[in-house]
C-alpha positions in Angstrom: 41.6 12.3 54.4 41.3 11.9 58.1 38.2 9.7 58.1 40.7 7.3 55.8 43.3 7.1 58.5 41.0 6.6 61.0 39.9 3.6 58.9 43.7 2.1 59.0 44.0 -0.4 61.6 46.7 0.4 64.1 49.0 -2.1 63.1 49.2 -1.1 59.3 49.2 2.3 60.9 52.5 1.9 63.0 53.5 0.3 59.5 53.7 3.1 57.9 54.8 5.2 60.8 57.9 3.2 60.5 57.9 3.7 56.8 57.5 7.1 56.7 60.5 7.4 59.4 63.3 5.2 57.5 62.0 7.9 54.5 63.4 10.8 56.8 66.8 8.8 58.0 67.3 8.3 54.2 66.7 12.4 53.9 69.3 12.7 56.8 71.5 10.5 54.8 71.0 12.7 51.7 72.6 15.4 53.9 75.4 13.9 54.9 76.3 13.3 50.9 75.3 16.8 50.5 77.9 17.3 53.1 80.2 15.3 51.5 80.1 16.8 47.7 80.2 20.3 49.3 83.3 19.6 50.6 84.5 18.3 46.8 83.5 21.1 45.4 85.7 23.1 48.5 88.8 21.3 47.7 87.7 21.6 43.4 88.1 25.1 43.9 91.1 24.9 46.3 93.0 22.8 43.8 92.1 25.7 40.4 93.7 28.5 43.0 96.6 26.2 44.5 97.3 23.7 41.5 96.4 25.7 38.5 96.3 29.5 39.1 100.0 29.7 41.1 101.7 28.3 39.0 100.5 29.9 35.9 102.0 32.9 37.8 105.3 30.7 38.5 105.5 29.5 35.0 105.0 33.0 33.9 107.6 34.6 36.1 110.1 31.5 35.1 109.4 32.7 31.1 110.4 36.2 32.1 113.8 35.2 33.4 114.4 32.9 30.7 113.8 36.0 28.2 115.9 38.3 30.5 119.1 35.5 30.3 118.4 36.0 26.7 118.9 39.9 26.7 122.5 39.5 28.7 123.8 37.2 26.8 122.9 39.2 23.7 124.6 42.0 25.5 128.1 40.3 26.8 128.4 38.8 23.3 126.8 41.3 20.9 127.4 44.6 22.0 130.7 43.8 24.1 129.8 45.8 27.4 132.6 46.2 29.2 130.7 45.2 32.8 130.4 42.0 32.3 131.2 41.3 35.3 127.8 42.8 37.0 125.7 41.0 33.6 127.2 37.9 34.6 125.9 38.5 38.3 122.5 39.1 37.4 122.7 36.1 35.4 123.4 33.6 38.1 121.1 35.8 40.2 118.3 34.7 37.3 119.5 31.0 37.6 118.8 31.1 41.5 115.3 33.0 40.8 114.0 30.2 38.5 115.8 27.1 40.6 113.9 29.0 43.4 110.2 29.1 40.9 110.8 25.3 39.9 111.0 24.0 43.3 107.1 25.6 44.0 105.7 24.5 40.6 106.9 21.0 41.6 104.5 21.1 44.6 101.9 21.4 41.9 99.4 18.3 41.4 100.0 17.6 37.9 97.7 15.3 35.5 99.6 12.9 33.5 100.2 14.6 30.8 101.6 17.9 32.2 103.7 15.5 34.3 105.8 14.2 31.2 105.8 17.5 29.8 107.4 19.3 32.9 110.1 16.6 32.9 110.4 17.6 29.2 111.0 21.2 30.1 113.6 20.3 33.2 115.7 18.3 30.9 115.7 21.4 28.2 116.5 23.6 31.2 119.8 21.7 32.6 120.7 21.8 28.8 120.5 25.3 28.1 122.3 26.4 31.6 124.9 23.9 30.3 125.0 26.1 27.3 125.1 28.9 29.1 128.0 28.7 31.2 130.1 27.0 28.2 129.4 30.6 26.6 130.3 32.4 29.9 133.7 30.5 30.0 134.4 31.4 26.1 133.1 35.0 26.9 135.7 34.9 29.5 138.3 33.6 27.3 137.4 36.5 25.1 136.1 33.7 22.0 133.3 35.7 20.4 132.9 34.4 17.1 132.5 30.7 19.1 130.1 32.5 21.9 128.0 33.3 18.9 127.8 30.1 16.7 126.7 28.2 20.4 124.6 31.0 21.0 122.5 31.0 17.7 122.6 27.3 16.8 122.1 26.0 20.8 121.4 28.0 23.1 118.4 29.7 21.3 116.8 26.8 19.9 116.7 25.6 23.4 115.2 28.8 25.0 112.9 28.2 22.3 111.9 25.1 23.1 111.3 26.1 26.9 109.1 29.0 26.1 106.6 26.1 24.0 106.7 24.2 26.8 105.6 26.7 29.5 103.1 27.3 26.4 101.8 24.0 26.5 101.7 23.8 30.2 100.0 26.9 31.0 97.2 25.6 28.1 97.0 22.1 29.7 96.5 24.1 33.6 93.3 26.0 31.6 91.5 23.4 30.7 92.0 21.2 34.2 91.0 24.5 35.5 87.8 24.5 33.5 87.2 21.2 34.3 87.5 21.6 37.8 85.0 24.6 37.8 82.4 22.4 35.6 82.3 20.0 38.1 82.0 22.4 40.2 78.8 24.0 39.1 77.3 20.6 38.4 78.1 19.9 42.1 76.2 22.9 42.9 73.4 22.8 40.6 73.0 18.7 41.6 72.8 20.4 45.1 70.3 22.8 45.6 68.3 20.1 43.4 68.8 18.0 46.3 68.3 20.6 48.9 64.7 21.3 47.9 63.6 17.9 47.0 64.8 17.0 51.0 63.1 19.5 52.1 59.4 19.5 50.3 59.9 15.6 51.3 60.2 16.4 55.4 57.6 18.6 55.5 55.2 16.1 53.5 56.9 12.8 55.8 56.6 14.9 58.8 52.8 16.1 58.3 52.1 13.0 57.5 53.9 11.3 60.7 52.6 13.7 63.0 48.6 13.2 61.4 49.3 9.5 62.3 50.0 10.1 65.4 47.6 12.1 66.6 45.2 9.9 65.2 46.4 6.8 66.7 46.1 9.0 70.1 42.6 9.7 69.2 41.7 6.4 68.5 43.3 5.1 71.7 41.2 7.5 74.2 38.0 6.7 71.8 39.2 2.7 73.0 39.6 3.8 76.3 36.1 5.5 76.8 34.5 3.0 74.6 32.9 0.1 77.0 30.6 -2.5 75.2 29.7 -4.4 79.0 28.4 -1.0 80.2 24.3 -1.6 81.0 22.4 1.3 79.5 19.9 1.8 82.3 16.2 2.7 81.0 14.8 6.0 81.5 12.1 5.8 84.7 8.6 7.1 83.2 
């Protein structure tokens, strides 16, 4: 191999010199994109823990104080506690715990479709605390037989109808999580591909710069030694 680099003339060999270097800036550019999908793949798993595993938790809590309204309403209107004044309290205490839950969800990034959805399950939410404090005023007025009828042809339907929709939602957040973490993995898969490929190429561009090199240096000091005018004196007898 070295008696065939010896045989390229300097100029083709400075050719390829050049060559072989714009071959190792387009390896440094590879590492800067490899830079750059790292840090994807940073905020793909930032976004599953911020915009899809919170507020699974949120949308869970929210269902559980939705279910406990449920349970003191049944209890002011079906069983006729007498302390209704502290069921009423933990009530509006509920209302603030989920007003409080709904303002972090909304800092959520949501896709399209969760987008419509949640604006689906707001507008079921203003109706059913609608329907709830009509049946606090009639519970307060001491109108049962009303409280129930609101109770079992509104007010459940649309607790219903919230609990599909923080269904739905919490199914929609698992699968843009799972597509987050594909991409993901394909990010770092596509990466280590990358990572060895750059580096079996620099050691082969850098052997390969270096041989040149060091042979053009060789073949510069053989030029410099080399002197065709010098007279080759004969040998006396």
């Amino acid at each position: 191999m070295r008696q065939k680099l010896y045989k390229i003339t300097p100029k083709n060999r400075w050719r390829l010199i050049l060559i072989l270097s714009f071959i190792l800036l387009a390896i440094l550019l590879s590492s800067l994109l490899e830079n750059k999908n790292l840090n994807q793949i940073n905020s793909d798993f930032t976004s599953i823990y911020k915009d899809r595993l919170i507020p699974a938790a949120e949308a869970y809590f929210i269902a559980e104080h939705l279910h406990e309204k449920d349970l003191l309403l049944e209890r002011l209107v079906f069983f006729q506690e007498k302390d209704n004044i502290k069921i009423l309290q933990k009530l509006i205490s509920k209302n603030q715990a989920i007003d409080s839950l709904i303002v972090e969800y909304e800092k959520t990034y949501f896709v399209n479709e969760e987008s419509k959805l949640f604006q689906h399950f707001k507008t079921n939410l203003k109706k059913y605390f609608a329907s709830e404090n009509e049946i606090i005023e009639l519970i307060q007025e001491n109108k049962l037989e009303k409280t129930k009828q609101i109770i079992n042809q509104e007010t459940l339907v649309l607790l219903d109808s919230l609990q599909k929709d923080l269904h739905i939602l919490a199914s929609i957040q698992t699968k843009v999580g799972k597509e987050l973490l594909d991409n993901s993995r394909s990010g770092f898969a596509s990466n280590n591909l990358l990572y060895y490929l750059r580096f079996v190429l620099t050691i082969v561009v850098g052997f390969f710069i270096l041989l040149l090199v060091r042979t053009s240096g060789m073949m510069s000091l053989e030029k410099k030694n080399y002197n065709p005018l010098k007279v080759i004196k004969p040998e006396d007898d």
